[in-house]
LUMVEX-516201 format. One line per field, with one value per residue: residue in three letters; x, y, z of N, C-alpha, C in turn. Coordinates in Angstrom, 1 decimal, m for minus. Each point is the difference from the previous one (the first is absolute). Example, Ala and Ser with C-alpha at 12.3 -4.5 7.8 and 13.67 -1.06 7.14 Angstrom:
// LUMVEX-516201
pado <- (ALA  SER);
nc1 <- (13.2  m0.4);
nc2 <- (m5.7  1.1);
nc3 <- (7.8  m0.7);
cac1 <- (m0.9  0.9);
cac2 <- (1.2  1.1);
cac3 <- (0.0  0.0);
cc1 <- (0.9  m0.8);
cc2 <- (1.2  1.1);
cc3 <- (0.0  0.8);
***
This chain:
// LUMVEX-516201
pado <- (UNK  UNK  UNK  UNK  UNK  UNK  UNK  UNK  UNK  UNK  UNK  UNK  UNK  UNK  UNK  UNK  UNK  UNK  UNK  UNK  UNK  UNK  UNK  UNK  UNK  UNK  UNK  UNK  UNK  UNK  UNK  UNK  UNK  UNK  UNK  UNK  UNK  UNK  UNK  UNK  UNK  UNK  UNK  UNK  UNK  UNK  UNK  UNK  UNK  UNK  UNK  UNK  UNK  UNK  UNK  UNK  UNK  UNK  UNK  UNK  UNK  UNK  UNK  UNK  UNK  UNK  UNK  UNK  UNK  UNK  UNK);
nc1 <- (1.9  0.7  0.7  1.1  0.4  0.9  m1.1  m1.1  1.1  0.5  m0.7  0.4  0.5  m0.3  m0.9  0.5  0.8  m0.9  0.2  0.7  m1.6  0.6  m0.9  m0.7  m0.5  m0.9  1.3  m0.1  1.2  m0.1  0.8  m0.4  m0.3  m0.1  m1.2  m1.1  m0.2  m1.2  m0.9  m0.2  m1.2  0.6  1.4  1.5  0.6  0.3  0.0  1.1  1.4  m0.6  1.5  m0.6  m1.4  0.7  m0.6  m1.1  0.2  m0.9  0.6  m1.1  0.3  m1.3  0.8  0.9  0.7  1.0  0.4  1.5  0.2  0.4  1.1);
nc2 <- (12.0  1.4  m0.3  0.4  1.3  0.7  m0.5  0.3  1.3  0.2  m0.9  1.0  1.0  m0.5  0.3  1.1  m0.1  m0.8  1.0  0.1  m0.2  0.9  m0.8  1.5  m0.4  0.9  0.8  m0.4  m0.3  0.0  m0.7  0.8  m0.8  1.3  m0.4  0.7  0.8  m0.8  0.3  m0.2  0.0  0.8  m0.8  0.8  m0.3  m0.3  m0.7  m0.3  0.1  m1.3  0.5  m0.9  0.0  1.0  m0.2  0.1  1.7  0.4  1.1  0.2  1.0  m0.4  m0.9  0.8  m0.8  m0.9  0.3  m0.7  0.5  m1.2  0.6);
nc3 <- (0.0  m0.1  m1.0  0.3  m0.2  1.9  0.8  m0.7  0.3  1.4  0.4  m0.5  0.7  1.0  m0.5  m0.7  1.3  0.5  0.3  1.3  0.4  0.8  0.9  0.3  0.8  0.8  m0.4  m1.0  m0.3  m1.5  m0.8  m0.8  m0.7  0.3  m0.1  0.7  m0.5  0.5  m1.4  1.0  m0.8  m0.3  0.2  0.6  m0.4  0.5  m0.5  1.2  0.5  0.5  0.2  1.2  0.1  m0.4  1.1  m0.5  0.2  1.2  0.2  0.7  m0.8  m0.1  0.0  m1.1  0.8  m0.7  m0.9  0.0  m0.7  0.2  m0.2);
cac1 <- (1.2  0.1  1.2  0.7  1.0  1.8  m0.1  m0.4  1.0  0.8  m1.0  m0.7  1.6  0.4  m0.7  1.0  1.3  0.1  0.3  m1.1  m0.8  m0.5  m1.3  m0.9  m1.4  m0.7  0.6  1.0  0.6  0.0  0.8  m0.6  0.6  m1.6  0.0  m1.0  m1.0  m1.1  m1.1  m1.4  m1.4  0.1  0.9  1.2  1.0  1.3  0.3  0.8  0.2  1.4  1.3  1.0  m0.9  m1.1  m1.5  m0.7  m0.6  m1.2  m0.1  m0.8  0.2  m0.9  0.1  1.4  0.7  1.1  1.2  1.2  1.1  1.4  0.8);
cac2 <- (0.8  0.7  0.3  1.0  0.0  m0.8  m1.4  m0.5  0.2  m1.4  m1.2  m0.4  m0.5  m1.1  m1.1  0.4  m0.6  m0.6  0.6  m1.2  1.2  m0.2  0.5  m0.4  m0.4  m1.0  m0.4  m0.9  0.5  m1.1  0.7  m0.6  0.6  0.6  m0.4  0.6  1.0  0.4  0.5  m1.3  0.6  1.9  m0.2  m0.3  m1.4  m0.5  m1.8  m0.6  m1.9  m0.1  m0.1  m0.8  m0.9  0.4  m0.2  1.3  0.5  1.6  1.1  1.4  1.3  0.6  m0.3  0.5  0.9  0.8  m0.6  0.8  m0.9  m0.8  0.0);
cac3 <- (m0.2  m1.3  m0.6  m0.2  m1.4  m0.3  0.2  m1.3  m1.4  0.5  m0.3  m1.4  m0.5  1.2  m1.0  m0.8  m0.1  1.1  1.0  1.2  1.0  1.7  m0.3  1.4  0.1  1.7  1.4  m0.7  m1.2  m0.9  m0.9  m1.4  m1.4  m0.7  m1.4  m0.2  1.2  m1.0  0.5  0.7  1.0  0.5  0.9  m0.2  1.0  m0.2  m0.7  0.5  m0.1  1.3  m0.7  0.0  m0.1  m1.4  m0.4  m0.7  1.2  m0.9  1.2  m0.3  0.4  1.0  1.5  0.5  0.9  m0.6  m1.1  m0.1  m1.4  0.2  m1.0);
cc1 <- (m0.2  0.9  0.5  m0.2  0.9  m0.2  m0.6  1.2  0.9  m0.7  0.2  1.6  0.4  m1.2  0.9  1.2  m0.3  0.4  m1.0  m0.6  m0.4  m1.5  m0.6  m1.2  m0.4  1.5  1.3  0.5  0.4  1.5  m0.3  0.7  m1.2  0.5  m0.8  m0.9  m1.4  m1.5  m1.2  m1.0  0.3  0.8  0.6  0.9  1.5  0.5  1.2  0.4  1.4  1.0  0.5  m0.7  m1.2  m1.4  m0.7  m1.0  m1.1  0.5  m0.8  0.5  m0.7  0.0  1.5  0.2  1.0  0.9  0.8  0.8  1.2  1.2  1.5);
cc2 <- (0.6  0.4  1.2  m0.1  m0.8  m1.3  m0.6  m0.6  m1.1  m0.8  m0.4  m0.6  m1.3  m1.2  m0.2  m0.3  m1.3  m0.3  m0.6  1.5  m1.0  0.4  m0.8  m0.3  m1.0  m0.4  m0.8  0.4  m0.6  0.6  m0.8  0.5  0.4  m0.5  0.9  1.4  0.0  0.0  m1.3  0.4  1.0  0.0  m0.5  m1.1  m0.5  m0.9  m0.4  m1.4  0.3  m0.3  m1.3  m1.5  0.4  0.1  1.4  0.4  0.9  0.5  1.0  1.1  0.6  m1.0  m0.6  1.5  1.2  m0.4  0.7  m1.0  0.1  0.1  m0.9);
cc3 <- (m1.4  m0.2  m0.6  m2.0  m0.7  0.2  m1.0  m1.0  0.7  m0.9  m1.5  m0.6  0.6  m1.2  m1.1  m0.1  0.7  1.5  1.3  0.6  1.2  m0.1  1.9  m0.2  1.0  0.7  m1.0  m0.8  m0.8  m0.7  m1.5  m1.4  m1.1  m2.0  m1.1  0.8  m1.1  1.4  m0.1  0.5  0.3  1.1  m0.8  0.1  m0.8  m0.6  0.0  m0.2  1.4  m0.4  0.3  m0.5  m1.4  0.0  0.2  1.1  m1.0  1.4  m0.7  0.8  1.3  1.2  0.7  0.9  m0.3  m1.2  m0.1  m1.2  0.7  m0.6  0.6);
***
């Protein structure tokens, strides 16, 4: 997946306020609280934590489906 502008700019603010992103991948959907958007081995990813149980996700960009910030 490759990200929009607007979606970059979502994202960054949803890291920014804390804000929850819906996120696909292989069929599932996660809802996470993005902490981070950085760069790993020449891939993108995400550094997440799950809202209800806290524990720490990597979603890579390149093998998402889709993200939508939650409001």
């Amino acid at each position: 997946m490759q990200l929009t502008v607007k979606q970059y700019d979502a994202l960054e603010q949803a890291i920014t306020r804390g804000h929850r992103v819906a996120v696909q991948r292989r069929g599932s959907e996660y809802l996470v609280i993005p902490e981070r958007l950085v760069l790993r081995n020449r891939r993108e990813c995400i550094e997440a934590r799950h809202p209800t149980t806290g524990d720490h996700l990597t979603l890579w960009l390149d093998e998402l489906d889709a993200v939508e910030v939650v409001r």
